[in-house]
C-alpha positions as CSV (number, residue, x, y, z in Angstrom):
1,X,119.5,88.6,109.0
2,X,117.5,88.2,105.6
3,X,119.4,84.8,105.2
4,X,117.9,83.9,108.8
5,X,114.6,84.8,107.5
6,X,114.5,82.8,104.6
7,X,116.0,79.8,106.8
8,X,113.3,80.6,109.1
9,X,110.6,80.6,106.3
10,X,111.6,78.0,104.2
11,X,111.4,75.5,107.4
12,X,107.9,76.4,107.9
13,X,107.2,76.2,104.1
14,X,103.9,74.2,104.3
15,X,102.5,76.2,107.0
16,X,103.6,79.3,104.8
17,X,102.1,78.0,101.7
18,X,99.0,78.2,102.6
19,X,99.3,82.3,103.9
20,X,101.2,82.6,100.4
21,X,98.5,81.4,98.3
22,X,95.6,83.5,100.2
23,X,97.9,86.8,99.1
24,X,98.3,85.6,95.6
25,X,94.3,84.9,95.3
26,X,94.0,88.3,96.9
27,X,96.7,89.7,94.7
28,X,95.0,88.8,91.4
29,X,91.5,90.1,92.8
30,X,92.9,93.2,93.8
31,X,94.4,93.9,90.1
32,X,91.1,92.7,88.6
33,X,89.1,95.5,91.0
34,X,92.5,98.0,90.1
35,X,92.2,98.0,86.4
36,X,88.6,98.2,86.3
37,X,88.7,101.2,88.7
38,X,91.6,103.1,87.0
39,X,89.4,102.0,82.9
40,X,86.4,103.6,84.8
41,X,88.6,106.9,86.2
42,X,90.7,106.8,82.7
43,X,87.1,107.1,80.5
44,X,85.8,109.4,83.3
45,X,88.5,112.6,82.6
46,X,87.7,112.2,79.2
47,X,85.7,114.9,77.9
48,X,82.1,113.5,77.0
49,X,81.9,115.1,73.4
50,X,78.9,116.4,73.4
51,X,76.6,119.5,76.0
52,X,74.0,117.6,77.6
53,X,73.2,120.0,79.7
54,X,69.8,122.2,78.5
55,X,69.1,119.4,76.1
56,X,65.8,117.6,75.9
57,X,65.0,113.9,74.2
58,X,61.7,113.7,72.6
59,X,60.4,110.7,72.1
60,X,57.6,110.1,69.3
61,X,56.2,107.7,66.4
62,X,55.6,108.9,63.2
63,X,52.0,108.4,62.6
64,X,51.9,110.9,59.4
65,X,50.8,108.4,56.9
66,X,51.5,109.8,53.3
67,X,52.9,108.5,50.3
68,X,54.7,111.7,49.0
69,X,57.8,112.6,50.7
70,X,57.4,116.1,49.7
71,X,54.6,116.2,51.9
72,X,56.2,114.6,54.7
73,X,59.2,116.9,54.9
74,X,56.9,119.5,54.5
75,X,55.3,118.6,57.6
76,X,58.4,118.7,59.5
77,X,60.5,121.1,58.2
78,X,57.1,123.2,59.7
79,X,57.0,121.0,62.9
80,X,60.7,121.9,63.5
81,X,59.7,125.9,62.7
82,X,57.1,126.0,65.3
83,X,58.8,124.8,67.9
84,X,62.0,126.4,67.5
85,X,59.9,129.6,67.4
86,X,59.7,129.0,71.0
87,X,61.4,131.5,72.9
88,X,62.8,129.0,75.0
89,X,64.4,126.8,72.4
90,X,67.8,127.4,70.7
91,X,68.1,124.2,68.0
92,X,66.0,121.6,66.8
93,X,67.2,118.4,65.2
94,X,65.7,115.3,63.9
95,X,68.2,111.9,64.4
96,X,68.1,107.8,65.0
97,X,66.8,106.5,67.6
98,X,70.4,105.0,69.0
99,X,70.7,108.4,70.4
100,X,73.6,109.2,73.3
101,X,72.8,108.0,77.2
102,X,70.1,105.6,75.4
103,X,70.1,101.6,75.5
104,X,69.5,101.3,71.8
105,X,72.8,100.5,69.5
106,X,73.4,100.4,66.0
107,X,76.6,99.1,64.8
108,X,77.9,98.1,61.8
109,X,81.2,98.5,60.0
110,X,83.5,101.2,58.3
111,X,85.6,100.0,55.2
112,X,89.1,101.7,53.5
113,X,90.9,100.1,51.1
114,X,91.6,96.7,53.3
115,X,90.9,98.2,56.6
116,X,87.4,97.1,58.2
117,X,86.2,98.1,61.7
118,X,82.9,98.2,63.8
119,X,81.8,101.6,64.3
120,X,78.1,102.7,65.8
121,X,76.1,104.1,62.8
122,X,74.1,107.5,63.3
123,X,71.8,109.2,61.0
124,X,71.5,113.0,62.1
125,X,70.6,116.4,59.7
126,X,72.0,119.2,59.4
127,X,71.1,120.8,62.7
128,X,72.3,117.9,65.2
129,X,76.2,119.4,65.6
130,X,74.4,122.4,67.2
131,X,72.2,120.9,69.1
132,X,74.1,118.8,70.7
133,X,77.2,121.1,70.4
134,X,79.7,118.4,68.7
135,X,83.5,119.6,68.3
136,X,84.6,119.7,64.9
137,X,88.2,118.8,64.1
138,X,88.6,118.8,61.1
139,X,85.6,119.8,57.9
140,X,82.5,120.9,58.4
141,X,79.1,119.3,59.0
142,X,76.2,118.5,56.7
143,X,74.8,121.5,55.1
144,X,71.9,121.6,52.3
145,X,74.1,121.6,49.5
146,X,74.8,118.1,50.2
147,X,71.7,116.8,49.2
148,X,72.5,117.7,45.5
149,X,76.5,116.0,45.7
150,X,77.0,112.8,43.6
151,X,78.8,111.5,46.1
152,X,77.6,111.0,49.6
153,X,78.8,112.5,52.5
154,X,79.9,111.7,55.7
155,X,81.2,112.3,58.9
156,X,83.4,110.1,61.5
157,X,85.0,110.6,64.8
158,X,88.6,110.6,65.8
159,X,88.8,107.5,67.0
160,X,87.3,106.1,63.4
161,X,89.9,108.2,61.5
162,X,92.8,106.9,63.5
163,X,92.0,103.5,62.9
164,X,90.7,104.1,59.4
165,X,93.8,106.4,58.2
166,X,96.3,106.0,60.9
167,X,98.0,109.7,60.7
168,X,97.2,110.7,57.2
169,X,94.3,113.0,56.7
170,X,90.8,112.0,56.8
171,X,89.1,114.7,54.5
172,X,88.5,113.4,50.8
173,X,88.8,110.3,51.6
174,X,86.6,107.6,50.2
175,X,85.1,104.8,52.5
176,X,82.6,102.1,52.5
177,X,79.8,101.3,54.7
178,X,78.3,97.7,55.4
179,X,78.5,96.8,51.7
180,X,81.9,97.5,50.8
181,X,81.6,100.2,48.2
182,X,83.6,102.9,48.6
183,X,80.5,105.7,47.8
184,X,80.9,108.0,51.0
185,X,83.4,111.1,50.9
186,X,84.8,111.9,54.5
187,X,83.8,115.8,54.9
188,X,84.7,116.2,58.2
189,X,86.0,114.8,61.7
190,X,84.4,115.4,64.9
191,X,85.3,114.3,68.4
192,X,84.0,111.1,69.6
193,X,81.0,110.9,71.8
194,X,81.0,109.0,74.9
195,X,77.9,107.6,73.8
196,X,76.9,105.1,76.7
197,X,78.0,106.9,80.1
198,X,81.3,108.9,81.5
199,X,82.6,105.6,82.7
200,X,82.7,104.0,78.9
201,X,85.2,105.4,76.1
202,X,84.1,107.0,72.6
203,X,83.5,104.2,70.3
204,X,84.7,104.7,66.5
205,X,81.2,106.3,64.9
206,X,80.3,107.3,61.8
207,X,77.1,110.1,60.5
208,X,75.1,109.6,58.1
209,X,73.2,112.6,56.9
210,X,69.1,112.2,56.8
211,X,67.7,112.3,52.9
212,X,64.3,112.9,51.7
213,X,63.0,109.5,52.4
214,X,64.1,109.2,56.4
215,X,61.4,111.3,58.4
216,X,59.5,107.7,58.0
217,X,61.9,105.8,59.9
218,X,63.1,108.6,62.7
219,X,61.8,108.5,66.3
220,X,63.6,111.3,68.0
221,X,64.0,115.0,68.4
222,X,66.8,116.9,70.0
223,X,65.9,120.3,71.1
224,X,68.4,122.9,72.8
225,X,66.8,124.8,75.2
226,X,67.8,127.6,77.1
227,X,68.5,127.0,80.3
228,X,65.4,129.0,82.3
229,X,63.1,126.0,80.6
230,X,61.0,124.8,83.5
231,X,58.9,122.6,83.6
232,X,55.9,125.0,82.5
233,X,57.8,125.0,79.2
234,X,58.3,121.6,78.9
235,X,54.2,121.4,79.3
236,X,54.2,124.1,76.6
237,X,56.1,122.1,74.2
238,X,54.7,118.3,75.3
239,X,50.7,120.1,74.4
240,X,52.3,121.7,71.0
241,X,54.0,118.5,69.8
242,X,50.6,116.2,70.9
243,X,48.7,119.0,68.9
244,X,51.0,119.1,65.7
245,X,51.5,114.9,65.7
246,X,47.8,113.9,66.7
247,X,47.6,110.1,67.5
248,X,51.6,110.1,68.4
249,X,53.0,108.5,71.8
250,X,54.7,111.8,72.3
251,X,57.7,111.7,75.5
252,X,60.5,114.1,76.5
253,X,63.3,113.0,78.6
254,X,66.0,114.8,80.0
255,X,69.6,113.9,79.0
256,X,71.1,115.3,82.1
257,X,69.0,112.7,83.7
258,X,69.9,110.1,81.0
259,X,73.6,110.5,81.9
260,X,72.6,109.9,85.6
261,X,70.9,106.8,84.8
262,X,73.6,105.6,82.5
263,X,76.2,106.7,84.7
264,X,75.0,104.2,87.6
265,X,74.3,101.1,85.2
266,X,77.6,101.3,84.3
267,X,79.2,101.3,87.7
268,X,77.3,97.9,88.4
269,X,80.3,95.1,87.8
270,X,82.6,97.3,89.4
271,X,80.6,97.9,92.3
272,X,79.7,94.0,92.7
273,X,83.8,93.4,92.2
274,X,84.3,95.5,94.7
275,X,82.1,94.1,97.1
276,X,83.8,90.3,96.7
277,X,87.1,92.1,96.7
278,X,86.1,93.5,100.1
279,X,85.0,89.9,101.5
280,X,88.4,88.4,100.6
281,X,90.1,91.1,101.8
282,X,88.3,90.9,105.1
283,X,89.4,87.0,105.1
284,X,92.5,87.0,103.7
285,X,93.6,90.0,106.9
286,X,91.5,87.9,109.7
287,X,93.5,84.8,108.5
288,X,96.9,86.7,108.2
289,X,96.2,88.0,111.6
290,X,95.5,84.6,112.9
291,X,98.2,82.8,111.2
292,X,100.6,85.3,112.8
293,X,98.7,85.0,115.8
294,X,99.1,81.6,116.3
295,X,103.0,81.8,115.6
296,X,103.8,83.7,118.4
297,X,101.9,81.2,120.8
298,X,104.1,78.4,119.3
299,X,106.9,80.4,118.9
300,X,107.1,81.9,122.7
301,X,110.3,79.8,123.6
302,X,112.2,80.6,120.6
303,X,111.2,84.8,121.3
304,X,111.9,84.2,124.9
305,X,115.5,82.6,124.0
306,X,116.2,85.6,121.8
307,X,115.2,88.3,124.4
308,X,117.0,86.5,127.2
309,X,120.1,86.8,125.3
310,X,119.7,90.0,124.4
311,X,117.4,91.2,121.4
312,X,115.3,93.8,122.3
313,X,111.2,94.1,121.5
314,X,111.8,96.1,118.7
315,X,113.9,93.7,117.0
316,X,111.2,90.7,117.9
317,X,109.0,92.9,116.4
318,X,110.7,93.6,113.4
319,X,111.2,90.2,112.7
320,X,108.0,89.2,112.0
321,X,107.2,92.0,110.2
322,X,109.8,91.3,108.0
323,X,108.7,87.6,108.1
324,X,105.4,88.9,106.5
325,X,106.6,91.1,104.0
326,X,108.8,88.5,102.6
327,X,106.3,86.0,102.4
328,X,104.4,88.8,100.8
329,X,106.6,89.6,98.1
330,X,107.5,86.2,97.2
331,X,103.7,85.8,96.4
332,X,103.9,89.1,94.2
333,X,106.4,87.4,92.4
334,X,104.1,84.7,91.4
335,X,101.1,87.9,91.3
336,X,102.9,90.1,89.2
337,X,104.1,87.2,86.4
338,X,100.3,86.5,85.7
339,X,99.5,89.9,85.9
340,X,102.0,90.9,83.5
341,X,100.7,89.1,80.8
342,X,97.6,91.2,79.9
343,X,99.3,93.8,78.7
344,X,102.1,91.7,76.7
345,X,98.8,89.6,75.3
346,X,96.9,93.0,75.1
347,X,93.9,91.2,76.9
348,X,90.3,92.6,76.4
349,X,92.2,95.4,74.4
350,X,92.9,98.1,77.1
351,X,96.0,100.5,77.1
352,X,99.2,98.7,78.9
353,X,99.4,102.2,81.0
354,X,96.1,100.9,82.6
355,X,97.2,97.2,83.8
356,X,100.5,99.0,84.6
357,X,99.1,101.2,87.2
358,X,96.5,98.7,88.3
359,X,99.6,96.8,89.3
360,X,101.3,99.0,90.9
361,X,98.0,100.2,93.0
362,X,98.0,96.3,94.1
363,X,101.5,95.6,94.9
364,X,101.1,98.6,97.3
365,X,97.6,97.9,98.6
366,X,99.7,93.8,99.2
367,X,102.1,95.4,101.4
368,X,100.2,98.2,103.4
369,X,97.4,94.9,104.1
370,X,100.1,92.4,105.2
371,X,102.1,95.4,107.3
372,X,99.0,96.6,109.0
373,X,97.5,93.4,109.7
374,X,101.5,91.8,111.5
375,X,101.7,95.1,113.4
376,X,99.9,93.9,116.5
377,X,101.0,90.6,116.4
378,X,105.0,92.0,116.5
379,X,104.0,94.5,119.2
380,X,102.3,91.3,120.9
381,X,105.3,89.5,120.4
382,X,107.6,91.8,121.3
383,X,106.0,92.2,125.0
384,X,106.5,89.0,126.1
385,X,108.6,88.6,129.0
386,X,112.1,86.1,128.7
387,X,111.3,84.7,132.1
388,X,107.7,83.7,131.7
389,X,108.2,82.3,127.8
390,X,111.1,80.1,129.1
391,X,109.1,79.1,132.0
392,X,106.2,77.7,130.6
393,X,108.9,75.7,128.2
């Protein structure tokens, strides 16, 4: 019977070629929209590394114009007492402005021994693990006594480490940043931050801890709040930060709101994929329907023949069913060569478990498509009557 098919197939190869080629085409758009969907879902169970939730994003410039640093830490360190004297507020922390959930990016590169990577650069004090409630895997954060170490410290995420160190220890270690010189002492490992949305992965980052001279240059504020902070509070605190930082374009955002915003930018190409995969789709079933379609009309002797000497409707049916599904796999075959070779070529530097299962999602979605769409024409088929089909011959 399968030898029958292929005879059958191969005689009607150019009409074929055609229907073969609109699977393949649909095929490789179908993997495309596959492997971004399973990236997005992959990044998505991913825990995010840090609490957004009850966390607030203040926004100011520094228009405290003084020469002494002294007196410009001063006037912090006392704008960071008042408002964590709030009731309402559990940590305060002064950081970059390439913050998490935000468009702005600052990326450089992380050096050991002949080992150089990009990583996104933060500067954050000693209060920003708490605030934003980082997990520490290994050492500690930044504390004061740092400030008086010869060398300087710093800390990196996971993902840094493993491609810094591999599976040796991180802690102690000595790497470079931007320059090349090896000046900053790894004190600790945190987990990575999925800095720019649920559907993006944690990016190799490294901290920098804030020194005397960096309140000049820093732009943002995390603050911690409990979460009964309404928007009465956050009133409260925009009136006592305009009063304390007079002249200063003073705005609070909320990072659960952030995430939201984030969250849908990120879903743009895959929502425009989607949208030409469901076009072709639409196509490629209304063609596969009418290609079939228009079989049976020229095929209605040859099915009449067969059910006046004895096949039932079921097997008429069958048969082109099976007639599709071949054609079907012969353009996976094709599909899945090209396919296969993002992961061998590691192409745009995803896992191979994601193409993987992207193909498999395809091949299936392939056959459930062609199956569905040659149902009606075999039942169609499969009705008409000996008589009448050898009639009209």
């Amino acid at each position: 019977m399968t030898k029958h098919l292929f005879k059958l197939i191969w005689n009607k190869k150019k009409q074929n070629f055609l229907l073969m080629s609109e699977m393949l085409v649909s095929f490789l758009v179908i993997f495309a929209v596959f492997t971004l969907m399973v990236y997005y879902y992959n990044n998505y169970k991913k825990t995010m590394g840090f609490d957004y939730e009850n966390l607030w994003l203040v926004n100011y410039n520094n228009t405290y114009q003084t020469k002494s640093t002294d007196s410009l830490n001063t006037f912090y360190d006392n704008l960071r007492q008042t408002i964590k004297s709030m009731p309402q507020v559990k940590e305060v922390s002064f950081c970059s402005s390439n913050v998490p959930l935000s468009q702005n990016q600052w990326t450089g590169d992380a050096h050991y021994k002949k080992i150089a990577i990009g990583v996104d650069h933060y500067i954050a004090d000693d209060n920003y693990k708490n605030a934003m409630n980082l997990q520490l895997l290994e050492g500690r954060w930044f504390n004061k006594a740092d400030a008086n170490l010869k060398t300087k410290p710093i800390i990196i995420s996971d993902a840094t480490r493993e491609k810094l160190f591999g599976n040796e220890t991180a802690l102690g270690k000595m790497i470079g940043v931007e320059d090349g010189k090896f000046d900053y002492k790894v004190v600790g490992v945190i987990q990575g931050v999925k800095a720019r949305g649920d559907y993006s992965p944690a990016k190799p980052a490294i901290y920098l801890r804030t020194d005397t001279g960096s309140y000049s240059s820093l732009g943002k504020m995390m603050v911690k709040v409990t979460p009964d902070a309404d928007a009465a509070f956050e009133g409260k605190l925009y009136k006592t930060l305009a009063n304390y930082m007079r002249d200063s374009h003073v705005e609070i955002e909320h990072m659960v709101n952030k995430r939201k915003s984030t969250n849908l930018f990120s879903l743009v190409p895959m929502i425009v994929t989607l949208i030409v995969a469901c076009f072709l789709v639409i196509n490629v079933a209304l063609g596969l329907f009418g290609v079939l379609w228009y079989n049976i009309n020229k095929r209605r002797g040859e099915i009449g023949l067969r059910r006046a000497i004895g096949a039932s409707g079921q097997s008429v049916s069958s048969q082109l069913v099976s007639e599709s599904l071949i054609l079907a796999t012969l353009s996976l075959i094709i599909g899945t060569f090209f396919a296969i070779q993002f992961p061998l070529l590691n192409v745009f530097d995803l896992k191979a478990e994601i193409y993987i299962v992207a193909m498999i999602l395809s091949i299936i979605f392939i056959y459930l498509l062609v199956f569905v769409c040659s149902l009606y024409p075999g039942k169609q088929a499969a009705a008409i009557y000996p008589a009448v089909a050898l009639h009209e011959e």
